[in-house]
C-alpha positions in Angstrom: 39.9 68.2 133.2 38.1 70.6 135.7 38.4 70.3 139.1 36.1 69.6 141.0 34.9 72.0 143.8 33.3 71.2 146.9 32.2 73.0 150.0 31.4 71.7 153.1 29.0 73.2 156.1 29.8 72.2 159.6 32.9 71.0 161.1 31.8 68.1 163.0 32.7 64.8 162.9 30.7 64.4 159.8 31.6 67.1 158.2 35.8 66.6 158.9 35.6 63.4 157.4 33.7 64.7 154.3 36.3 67.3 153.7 38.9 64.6 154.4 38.0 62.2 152.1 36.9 64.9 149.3 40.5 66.2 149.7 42.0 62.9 149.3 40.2 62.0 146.1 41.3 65.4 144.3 38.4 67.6 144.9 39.4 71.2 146.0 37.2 71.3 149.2 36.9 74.6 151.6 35.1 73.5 154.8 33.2 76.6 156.4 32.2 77.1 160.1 30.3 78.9 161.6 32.1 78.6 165.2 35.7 79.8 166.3 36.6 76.6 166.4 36.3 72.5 164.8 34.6 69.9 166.5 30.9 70.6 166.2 29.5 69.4 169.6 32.7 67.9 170.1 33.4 71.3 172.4 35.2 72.1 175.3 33.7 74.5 178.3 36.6 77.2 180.0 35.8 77.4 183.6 38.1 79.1 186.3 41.3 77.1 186.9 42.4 76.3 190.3 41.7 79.2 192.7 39.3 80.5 190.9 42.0 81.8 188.4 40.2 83.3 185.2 43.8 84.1 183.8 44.3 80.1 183.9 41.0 78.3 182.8 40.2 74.7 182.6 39.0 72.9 179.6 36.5 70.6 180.3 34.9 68.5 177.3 30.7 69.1 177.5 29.8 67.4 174.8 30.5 63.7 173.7 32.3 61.9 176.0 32.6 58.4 174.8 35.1 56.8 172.2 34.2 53.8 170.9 34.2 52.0 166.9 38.4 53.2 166.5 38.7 50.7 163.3 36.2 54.0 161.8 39.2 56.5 162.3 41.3 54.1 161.4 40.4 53.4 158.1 39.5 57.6 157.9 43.2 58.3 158.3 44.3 55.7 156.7 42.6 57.6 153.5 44.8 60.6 154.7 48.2 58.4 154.6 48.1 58.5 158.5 47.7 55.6 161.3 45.3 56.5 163.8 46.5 55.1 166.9 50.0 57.1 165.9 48.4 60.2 165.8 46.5 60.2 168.7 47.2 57.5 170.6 44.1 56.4 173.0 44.3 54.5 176.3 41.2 51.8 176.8 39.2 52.2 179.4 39.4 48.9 181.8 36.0 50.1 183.3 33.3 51.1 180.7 31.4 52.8 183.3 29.9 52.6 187.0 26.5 52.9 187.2 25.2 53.6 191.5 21.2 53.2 192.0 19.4 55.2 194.6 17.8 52.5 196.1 20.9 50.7 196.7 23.7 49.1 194.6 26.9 49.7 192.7 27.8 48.0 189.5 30.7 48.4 186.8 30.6 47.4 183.7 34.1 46.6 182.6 35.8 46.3 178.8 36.2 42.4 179.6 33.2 40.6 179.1 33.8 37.8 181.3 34.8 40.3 184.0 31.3 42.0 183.8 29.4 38.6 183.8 31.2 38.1 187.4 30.2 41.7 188.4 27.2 40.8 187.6 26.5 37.8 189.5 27.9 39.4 192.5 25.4 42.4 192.2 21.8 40.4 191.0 22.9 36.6 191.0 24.0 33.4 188.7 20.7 33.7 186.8 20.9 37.9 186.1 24.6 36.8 184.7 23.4 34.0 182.3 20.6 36.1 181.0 23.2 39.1 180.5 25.3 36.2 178.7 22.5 35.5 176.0 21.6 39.5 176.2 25.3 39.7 174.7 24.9 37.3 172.2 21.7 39.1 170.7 23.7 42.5 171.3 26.6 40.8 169.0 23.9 39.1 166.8 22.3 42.5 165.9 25.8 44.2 165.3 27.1 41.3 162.7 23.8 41.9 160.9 23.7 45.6 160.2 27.0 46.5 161.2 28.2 46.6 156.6 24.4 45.7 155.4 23.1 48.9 157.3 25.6 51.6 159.3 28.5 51.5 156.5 26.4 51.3 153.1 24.0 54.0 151.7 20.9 54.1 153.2 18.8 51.5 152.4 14.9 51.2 152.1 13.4 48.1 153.8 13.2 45.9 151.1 17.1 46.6 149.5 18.5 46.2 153.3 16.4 42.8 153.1 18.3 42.1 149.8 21.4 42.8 150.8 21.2 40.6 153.9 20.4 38.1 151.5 18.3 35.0 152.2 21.2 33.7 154.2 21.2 36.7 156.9 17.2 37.4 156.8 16.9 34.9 159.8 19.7 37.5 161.8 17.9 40.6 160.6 14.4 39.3 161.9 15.7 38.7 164.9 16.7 42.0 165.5 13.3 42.4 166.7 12.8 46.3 165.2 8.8 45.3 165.8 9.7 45.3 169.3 10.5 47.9 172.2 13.9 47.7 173.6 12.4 47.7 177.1 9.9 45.2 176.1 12.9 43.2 174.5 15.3 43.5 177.5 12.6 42.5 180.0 13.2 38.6 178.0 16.7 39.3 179.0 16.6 40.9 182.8 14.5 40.5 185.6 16.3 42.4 188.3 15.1 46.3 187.3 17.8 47.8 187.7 19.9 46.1 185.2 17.0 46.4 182.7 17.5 50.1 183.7 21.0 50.0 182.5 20.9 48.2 179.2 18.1 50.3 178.8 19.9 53.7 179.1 21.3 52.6 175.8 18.6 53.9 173.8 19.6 57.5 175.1 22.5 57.6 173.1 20.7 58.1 169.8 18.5 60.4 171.9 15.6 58.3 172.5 13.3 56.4 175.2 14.0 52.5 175.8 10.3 52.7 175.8 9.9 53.5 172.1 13.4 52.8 170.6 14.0 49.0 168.6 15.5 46.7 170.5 17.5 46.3 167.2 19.3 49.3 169.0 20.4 46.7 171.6 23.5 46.2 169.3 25.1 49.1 170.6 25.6 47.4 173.6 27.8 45.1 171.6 29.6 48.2 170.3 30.6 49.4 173.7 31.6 45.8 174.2 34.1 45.6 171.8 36.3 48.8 173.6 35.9 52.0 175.4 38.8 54.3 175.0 40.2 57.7 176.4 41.6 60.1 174.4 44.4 62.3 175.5 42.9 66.2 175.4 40.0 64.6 175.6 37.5 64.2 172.7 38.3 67.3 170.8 41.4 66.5 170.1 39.8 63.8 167.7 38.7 66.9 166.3 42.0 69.0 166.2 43.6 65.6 164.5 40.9 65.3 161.8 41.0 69.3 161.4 45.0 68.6 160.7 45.0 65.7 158.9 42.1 67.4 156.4 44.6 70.7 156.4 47.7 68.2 154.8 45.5 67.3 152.1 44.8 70.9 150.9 41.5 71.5 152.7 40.8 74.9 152.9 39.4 76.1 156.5 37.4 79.1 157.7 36.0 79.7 161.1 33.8 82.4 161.8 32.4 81.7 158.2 28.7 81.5 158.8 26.7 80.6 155.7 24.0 82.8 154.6 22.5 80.6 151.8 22.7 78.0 149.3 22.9 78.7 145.9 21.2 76.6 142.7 21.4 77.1 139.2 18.2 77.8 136.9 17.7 74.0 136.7 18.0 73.2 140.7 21.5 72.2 140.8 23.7 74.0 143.7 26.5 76.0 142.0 27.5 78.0 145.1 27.4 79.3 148.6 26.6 82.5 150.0 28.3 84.2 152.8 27.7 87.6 154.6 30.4 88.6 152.0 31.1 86.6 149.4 30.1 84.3 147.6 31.6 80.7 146.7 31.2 78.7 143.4 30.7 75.0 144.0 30.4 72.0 142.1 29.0 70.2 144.9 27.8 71.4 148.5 28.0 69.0 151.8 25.8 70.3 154.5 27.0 68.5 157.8 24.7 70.4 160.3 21.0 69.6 161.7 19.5 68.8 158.9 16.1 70.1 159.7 17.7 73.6 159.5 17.4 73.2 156.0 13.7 72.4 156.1 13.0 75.8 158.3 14.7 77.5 155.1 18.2 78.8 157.3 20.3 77.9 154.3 18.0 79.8 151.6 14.3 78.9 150.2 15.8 76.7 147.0 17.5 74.5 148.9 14.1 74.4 151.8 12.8 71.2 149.4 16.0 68.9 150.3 14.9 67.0 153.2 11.3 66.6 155.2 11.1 68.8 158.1 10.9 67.5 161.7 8.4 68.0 164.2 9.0 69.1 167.5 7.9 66.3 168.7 9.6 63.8 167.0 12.9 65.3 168.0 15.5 62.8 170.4 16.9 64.4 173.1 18.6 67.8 174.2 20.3 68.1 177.8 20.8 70.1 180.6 24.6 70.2 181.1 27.1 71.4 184.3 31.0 71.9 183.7 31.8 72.6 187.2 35.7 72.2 189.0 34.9 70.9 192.3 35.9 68.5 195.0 33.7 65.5 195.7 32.9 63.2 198.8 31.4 59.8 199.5 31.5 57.9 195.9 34.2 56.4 194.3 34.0 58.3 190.9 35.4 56.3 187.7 35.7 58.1 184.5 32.3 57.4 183.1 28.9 57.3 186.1 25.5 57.0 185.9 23.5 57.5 189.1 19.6 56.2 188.2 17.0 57.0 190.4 14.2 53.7 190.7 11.1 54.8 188.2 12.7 54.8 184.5 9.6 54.2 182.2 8.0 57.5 184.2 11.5 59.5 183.6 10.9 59.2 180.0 7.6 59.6 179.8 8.0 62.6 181.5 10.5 64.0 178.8 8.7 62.3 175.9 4.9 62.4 176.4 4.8 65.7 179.0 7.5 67.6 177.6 8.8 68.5 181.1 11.7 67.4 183.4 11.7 65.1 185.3 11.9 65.1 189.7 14.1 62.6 189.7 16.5 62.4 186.5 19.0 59.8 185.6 22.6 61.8 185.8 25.7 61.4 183.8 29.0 62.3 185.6 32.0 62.0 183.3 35.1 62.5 185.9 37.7 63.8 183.7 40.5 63.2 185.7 40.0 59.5 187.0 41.7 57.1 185.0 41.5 55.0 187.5 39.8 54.6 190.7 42.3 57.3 192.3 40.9 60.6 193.3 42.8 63.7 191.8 43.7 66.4 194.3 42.1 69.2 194.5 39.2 70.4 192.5 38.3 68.3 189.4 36.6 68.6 186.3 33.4 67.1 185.8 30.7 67.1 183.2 27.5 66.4 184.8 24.6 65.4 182.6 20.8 64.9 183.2 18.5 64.6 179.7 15.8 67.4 178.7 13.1 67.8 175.8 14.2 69.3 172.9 12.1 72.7 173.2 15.2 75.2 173.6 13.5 77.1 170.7 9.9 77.7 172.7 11.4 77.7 176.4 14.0 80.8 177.5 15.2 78.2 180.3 15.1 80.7 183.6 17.4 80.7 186.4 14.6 79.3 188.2 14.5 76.2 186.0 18.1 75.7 186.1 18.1 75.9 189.8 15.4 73.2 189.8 16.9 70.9 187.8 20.7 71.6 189.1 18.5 70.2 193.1 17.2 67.2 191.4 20.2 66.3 189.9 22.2 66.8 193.8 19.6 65.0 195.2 20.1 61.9 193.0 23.5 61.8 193.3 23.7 62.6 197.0 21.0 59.5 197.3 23.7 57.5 195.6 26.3 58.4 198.0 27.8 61.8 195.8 28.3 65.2 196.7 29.8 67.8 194.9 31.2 71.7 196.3 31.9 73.6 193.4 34.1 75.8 193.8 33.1 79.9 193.0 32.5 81.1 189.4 33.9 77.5 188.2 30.4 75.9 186.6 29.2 76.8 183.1 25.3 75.4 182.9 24.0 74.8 179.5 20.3 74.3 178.5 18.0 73.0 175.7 18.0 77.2 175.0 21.3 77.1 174.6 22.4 74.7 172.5 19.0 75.6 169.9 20.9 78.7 169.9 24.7 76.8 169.0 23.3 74.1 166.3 20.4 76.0 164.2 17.4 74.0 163.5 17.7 71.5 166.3 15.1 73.3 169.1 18.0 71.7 171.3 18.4 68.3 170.1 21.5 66.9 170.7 20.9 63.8 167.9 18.0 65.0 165.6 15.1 62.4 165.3 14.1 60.1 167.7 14.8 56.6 166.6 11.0 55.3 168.2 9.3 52.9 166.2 10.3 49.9 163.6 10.8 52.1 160.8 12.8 55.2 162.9 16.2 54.1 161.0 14.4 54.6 157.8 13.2 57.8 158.5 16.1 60.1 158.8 17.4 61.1 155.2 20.1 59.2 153.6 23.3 61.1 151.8 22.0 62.0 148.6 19.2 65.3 149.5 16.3 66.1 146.9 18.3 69.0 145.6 21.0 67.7 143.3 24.6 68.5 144.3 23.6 68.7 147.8 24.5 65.8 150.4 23.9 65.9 153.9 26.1 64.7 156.5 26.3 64.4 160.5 24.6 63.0 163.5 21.0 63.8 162.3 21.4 61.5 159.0 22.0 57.9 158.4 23.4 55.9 160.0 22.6 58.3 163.2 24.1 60.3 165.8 27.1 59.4 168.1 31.0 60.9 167.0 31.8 57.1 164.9 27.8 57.4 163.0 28.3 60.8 162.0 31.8 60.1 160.9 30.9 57.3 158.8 27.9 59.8 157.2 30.2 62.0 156.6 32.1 59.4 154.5 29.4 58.3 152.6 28.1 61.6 151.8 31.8 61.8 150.2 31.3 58.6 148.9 27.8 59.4 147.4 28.8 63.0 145.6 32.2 61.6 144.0 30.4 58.9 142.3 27.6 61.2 141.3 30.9 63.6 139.9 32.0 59.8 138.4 35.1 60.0 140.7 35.6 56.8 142.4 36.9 57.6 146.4 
């Protein structure tokens, strides 16, 4: 019998676990990448080491932060003949994260449940701590109904998700409220604003605005719930062990490979890829990066017809990132902050509606060296975070700007009690402008479409593309973005082409 051959586009977490699992079933697969190096925005940022020393540069992970849903990589490696937790073995995080308000307050949200309801009654009362009790159990609720009905299984249409639910879980997967806002939704839940605020901020990781996302997307709550943990090398070396574990099975890596174009037959089926200089024959071609770069025609005019394009505006969000070493004063940093300032709903309504940034941002601090509540000596390595519109294709992103936002950013955080002195030459700022420029088609977007509106889970493609033999993996298809989502697209998109080859996985 023939082999099968396969090739893969994009070495992110979707596209790793593609290979991986394409490997494992007997398909000869050759993963290509356009960057040096695996990980897709699972990256790490060189900035001066200690002293300033360029010679000894410190790594600093600027893109994903956050590990959660392990039993995904477990049952990934698993496939590979590996145990996960053996491989790279993770630490959970006691604290999930602190979260510091300008006007006041300090709150952490910590992996025991229990633990947070008491932090929570000491911070906003005995009634803020029984709503967040029933907030759980909804968060919980929404999980167990779409956790194998929706995120794991093919993409389903409305009316087959309500079929597989069956009449016995319809009841569950009603009250998922998708009809509903998550801010409208978690105002049932929260009275004091500032924890609305916070469960809120949940609807940014799939790039979107708690004022337009589902409050089915309360479940990830729930997912955060069930385990933070830290990974040692941080979160690209998920990458590196995925990149291995895909190398033992015979996958056949290039970096530096940018593809030109995909090929197709006379009849519309791919047969091959197209590099600057060569060209590769394929069976079957995964294509695990922003899917709407396929829509613009990057990968070639036959293959332009495989998925609906995406409108500017429609896009979630992008980000204006700082890797800085530095020594801070006057907060007691924990692995994972957020300092909020008071006004949320006009924060994203400033990003969503006007396009622009706003004067007082929400900012992410991930602390790379607390695991604990200890402060590291010396300078230390921070990623520092505030959220941007996805426009890096129609704005350059001056110094100017940068400047601007670095200010607002410092004056949160100093309002919250923060303040940072970076040392010389050690912080790397990215933009909207630069990331459009590191993931093609995505004008900057960090998770592809917005999920706004009852029917935003249904609207981003599904495995199987218009163009047979192509399948589409990563954070911009279903289930969604986050490192677990697009690992688990990147498995059904393995799933869906081996039993379209009638190779069962």
């Amino acid at each position: 019998m023939k082999t099968l051959r396969a090739c893969v586009i994009g070495a992110g977490a979707g596209g790793l676990a593609a290979a991986i699992d394409l490997a494992a079933a007997g398909v000869k697969t050759t993963l290509l990448e356009s960057h040096a190096t695996p990980g897709g925005k699972m990256r790490q940022v060189a900035v001066s080491g200690p002293g300033n020393n360029a010679a000894q540069p410190t790594l600093i992970d600027a893109g994903p932060t956050v590990f959660t849903m392990p039993w995904v990589f477990e049952s990934l490696f698993a496939r590979g003949g590996k145990a996960f937790f053996d491989t790279l073995p993770a630490v959970p995080a006691d604290i999930l994260a602190r979260h510091a308000w300008t006007g006041g307050g300090l709150l952490d949200l910590h992996a025991d449940v229990r633990e947070s309801a008491k932090a929570i009654e000491a911070f906003a009362g005995p009634n803020e701590a029984r709503r967040f009790d029933a907030f759980c159990a909804r968060a919980r609720s929404n999980f167990e109904t779409l956790n194998h009905s929706f995120m794991q299984a093919q993409q389903p249409s409305m009316l087959e998700l309500t079929r597989r639910v069956g009449l016995i879980g319809l009841p569950g997967l009603l009250r998922t409220h998708p009809q509903r806002s998550m801010w409208s939704a978690l105002g049932d839940y929260f009275h004091d604003p500032r924890l609305r605020q916070l469960f809120g901020r949940y609807a940014t990781y799939v790039g979107s605005s708690p004022l337009e996302a589902p409050a089915t997307l309360m479940l990830i709550a729930h997912v955060e719930q069930q385990g933070v943990w830290l990974l040692p090398g941080g979160m690209r070396s998920l990458a590196s062990a995925m990149t291995e574990l895909g190398r033992e099975l015979g996958v056949d890596y290039r970096f530096n490979a940018p593809v030109a174009a995909i090929d197709t037959d006379p009849l519309g089926h791919v047969n091959g890829v197209r590099l600057e200089d060569e060209t590769l024959p394929a069976d079957l071609v995964i294509f695990a990066g922003d899917h709407a770069a396929l829509a613009e025609g990057r990968l070639g005019e036959t293959v332009r017809q495989a998925v609906p394009p995406v409108a500017p505006h429609r896009r979630g969000l992008s980000a204006v990132t700082w890797c800085v070493r530095g020594e801070t004063h006057g907060f007691p940093l924990h692995y994972h902050n957020v300092f909020f300032a008071e006004d949320y709903p006009r924060e994203f309504q400033t990003l969503f509606k006007h396009r622009s940034q706003p004067r007082q941002p929400t900012v992410y601090v991930c602390a790379q060296d607390r695991l604990g509540d200890a402060k590291p000596s010396g300078g230390e390595r921070l990623l520092i975070l505030v959220n941007a519109p996805a426009d890096g294709d129609q704005d350059r992103w001056s110094e100017t700007q940068q400047a601007e936002v670095w200010q607002a950013a410092v004056e949160v955080m100093g309002r919250c009690g923060l303040s940072i002195s970076v040392q010389t030459d050690a912080s790397i700022t990215t933009t909207p402008a630069h990331f459009a420029s590191l993931f093609p088609g995505s004008g900057g977007s960090l998770y592809g479409r917005a999920s706004h509106g009852m029917m935003a889970s249904f609207n981003r493609p599904g495995a199987r593309s218009r163009v047979p033999g192509l399948y589409l993996a990563g954070g911009t298809v279903h289930p969604g973005p986050g490192v677990p989502m697009a690992t688990l697209s990147g498995r059904l998109a393995a799933e869906a082409a081996l039993s379209d080859a009638g190779i069962g996985r």
